[in-house]
N, C-alpha and C positions, 0 to 999 in steps of 0.2 A: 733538602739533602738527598731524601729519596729519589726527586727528580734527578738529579746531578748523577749519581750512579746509576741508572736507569740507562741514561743516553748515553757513558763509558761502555756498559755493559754491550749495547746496541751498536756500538760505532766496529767493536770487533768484529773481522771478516770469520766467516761460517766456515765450520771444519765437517765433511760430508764423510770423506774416506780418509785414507793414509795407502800410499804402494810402496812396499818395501824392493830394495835389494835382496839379495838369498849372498852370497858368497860374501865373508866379510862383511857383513852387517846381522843378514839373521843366522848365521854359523862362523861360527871363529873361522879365520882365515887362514886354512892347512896347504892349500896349493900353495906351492912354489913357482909365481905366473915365469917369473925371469929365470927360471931354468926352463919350465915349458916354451917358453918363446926361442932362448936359444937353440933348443932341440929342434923345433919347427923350424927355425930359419939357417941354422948352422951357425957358427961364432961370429965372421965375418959382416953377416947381412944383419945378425943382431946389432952390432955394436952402429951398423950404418945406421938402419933405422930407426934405433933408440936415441944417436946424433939428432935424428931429425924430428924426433917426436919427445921433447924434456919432460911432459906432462903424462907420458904411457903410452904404450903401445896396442893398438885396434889388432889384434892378431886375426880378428875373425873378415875383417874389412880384409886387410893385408891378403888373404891366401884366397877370398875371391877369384881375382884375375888370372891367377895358377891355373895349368890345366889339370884336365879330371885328375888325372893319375896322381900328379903329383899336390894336390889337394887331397885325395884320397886319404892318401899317406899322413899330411898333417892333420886330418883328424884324427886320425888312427894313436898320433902322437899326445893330442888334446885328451882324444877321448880316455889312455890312458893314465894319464896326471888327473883329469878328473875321479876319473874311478879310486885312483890314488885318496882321494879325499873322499870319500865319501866311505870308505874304510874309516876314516876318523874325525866322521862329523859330528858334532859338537851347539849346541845352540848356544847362542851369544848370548852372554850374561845380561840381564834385563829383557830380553827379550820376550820369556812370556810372561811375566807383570805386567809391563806394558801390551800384552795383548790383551790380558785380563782387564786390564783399564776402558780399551777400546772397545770390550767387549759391552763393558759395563755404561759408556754412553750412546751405546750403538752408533760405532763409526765403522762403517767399512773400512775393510782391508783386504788388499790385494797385492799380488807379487810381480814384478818382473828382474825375470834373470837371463841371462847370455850361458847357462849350463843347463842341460838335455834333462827332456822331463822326468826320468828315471831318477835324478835327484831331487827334482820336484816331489815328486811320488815318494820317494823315501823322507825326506824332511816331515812332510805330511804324518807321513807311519810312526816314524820314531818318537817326534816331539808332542805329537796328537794335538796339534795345530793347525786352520786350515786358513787357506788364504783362498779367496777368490773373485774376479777368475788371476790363475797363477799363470802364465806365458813366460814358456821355456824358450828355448832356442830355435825349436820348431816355427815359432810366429815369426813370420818376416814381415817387416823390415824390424831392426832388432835396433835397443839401445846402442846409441845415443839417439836414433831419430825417432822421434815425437811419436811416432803412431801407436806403438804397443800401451803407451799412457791413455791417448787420447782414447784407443778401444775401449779399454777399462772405465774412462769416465761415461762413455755412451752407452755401454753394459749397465753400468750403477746408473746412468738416465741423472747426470750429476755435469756440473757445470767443472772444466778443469783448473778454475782460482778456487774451488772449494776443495782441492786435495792439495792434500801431500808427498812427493815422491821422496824418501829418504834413502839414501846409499851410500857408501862408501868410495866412490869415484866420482870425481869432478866432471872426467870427461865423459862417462857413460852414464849415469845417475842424474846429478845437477843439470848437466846438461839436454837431457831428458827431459827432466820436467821444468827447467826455462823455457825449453820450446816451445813444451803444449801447455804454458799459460798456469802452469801450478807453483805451490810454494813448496819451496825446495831443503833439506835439510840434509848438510853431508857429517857422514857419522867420520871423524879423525881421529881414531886413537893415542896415535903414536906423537900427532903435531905433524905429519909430513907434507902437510899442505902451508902450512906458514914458511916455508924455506922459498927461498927470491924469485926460482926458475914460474911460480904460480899467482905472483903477483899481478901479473898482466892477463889472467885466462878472461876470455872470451864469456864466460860463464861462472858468477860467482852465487853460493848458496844464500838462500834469505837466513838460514842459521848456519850452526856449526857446534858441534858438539863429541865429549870425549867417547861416550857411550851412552846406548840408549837408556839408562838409565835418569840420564836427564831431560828424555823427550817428553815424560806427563807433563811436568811442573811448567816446559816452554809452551805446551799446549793449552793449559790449563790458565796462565797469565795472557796468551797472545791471540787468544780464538776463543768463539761462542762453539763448540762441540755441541752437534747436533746431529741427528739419524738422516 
C-alpha cells in the first residue's frame, strides 16, 4: 500500500515557481480598460477593432505602428487611467495567504505585468509583498509573447513545465505561459470566459478558477511543490 502511494505521489509533475499577473489578479480590477481603449482610439476605431478582436483588445500591440507623436499621446492617455488606479489599489482577496503558503514550501514567485514599474514599485510598498524578478512594461517584448516567462524561468535556473503562469487574461496570461511550455491557470471571476465568443481560443488554461483562493488546494492535489 505504501508502495502504491509512493509512485501516485512520484508520477506528479514538480511545481518550482508560480508567475503572477499584477492587474486583476494580484489587485482587484479598478481600471476601466474599455473606456481607456476608447479614449486611445476614439469611438469609431474602438468599436472597429473590438469587431475584430471578440476576445480583447492588445492596445499596447495596436498603437505600436502609430507615429511618435501620436503614440505619445496615447500613452499619456494610458499612463493616466493607470494612475487612476493605483489611486485605489486594492490586493486581491486570497492573495496573500496564498503567498504565505508559497512562501512556506519555498516556491518561487515572480510577476509579469503590461503596467509601468512605478506600480510595481508601489504594490511591492503597500501590500509588503515581493515578487521576483517582477517585469513591468519596461521589458520587451511583453505579454502575450513568451520571453518575459521564459526570462524568469532562466533567472530561477528552472525548467518552464515546472512553473506556473497565473492571470486573468486568456489572451495575455494563458497564452504566455502556453508558449513558454508552463502550466497555466486563468483566474475568471465573473464566469466571462465560459460565454461562446471563447470557445475556440487558440489557447486554453490547464485550470481555471473563481479566485485565488482556490489556487493552494489545486496545487496541493495536482503537483509535488518543491524549492
Amino acid at each position: 500500500m505504501a508502495t502504491s502511494t509512493s509512485i501516485s505521489l512520484s508520477s506528479k509533475p514538480r511545481l518550482k515557481g508560480i508567475v503572477f499577473d499584477m492587474d486583476g489578479t494580484l489587485t482587484v480590477p479598478v481600471i476601466d480598460f474599455q473606456a481607456m481603449y476608447r479614449a486611445v482610439l476614439g469611438h469609431d476605431e474602438y468599436l472597429a477593432v473590438k469587431s475584430k478582436n471578440p476576445s480583447g483588445i492588445d492596445i499596447l500591440h495596436h498603437i505600436e505602428s502609430w507615429s511618435p507623436d501620436k503614440q505619445r499621446r496615447a500613452y499619456e492617455v494610458i499612463a493616466d487611467y493607470e494612475k487612476q488606479g493605483l489611486d485605489r489599489l486594492q490586493i486581491m482577496p486570497g492573495a496573500a495567504e496564498l503567498c504565505s503558503f508559497l512562501d512556506s514550501r519555498n516556491i518561487r514567485r515572480g510577476l509579469i505585468t503590461r503596467n509601468v514599474k512605478d506600480a510595481v514599485d508601489l504594490f511591492h510598498e503597500r501590500f509588503g509583498v515581493k515578487f521576483s524578478p517582477a517585469l513591468s512594461r519596461e521589458y520587451r517584448p511583453y505579454k502575450p509573447d513568451p520571453a518575459p516567462l521564459l526570462h524568469i524561468c532562466s533567472t530561477w535556473e528552472v525548467q518552464s513545465n515546472e512553473v506556473m503562469m497565473i492571470g486573468d487574461s486568456l489572451k495575455d496570461d494563458v497564452a504566455c505561459g502556453k508558449q513558454a511550455g508552463a502550466f497555466t491557470c486563468l483566474l475568471d471571476e465573473t464566469g466571462r470566459y465560459d460565454a461562446p465568443e471563447y470557445a475556440n481560443a487558440q489557447h486554453k488554461p490547464d485550470y481555471k478558477v473563481s479566485s485565488l483562493v482556490e489556487v493552494q488546494s489545486l496545487l496541493e492535489r495536482d503537483f509535488e511543490l518543491t524549492s
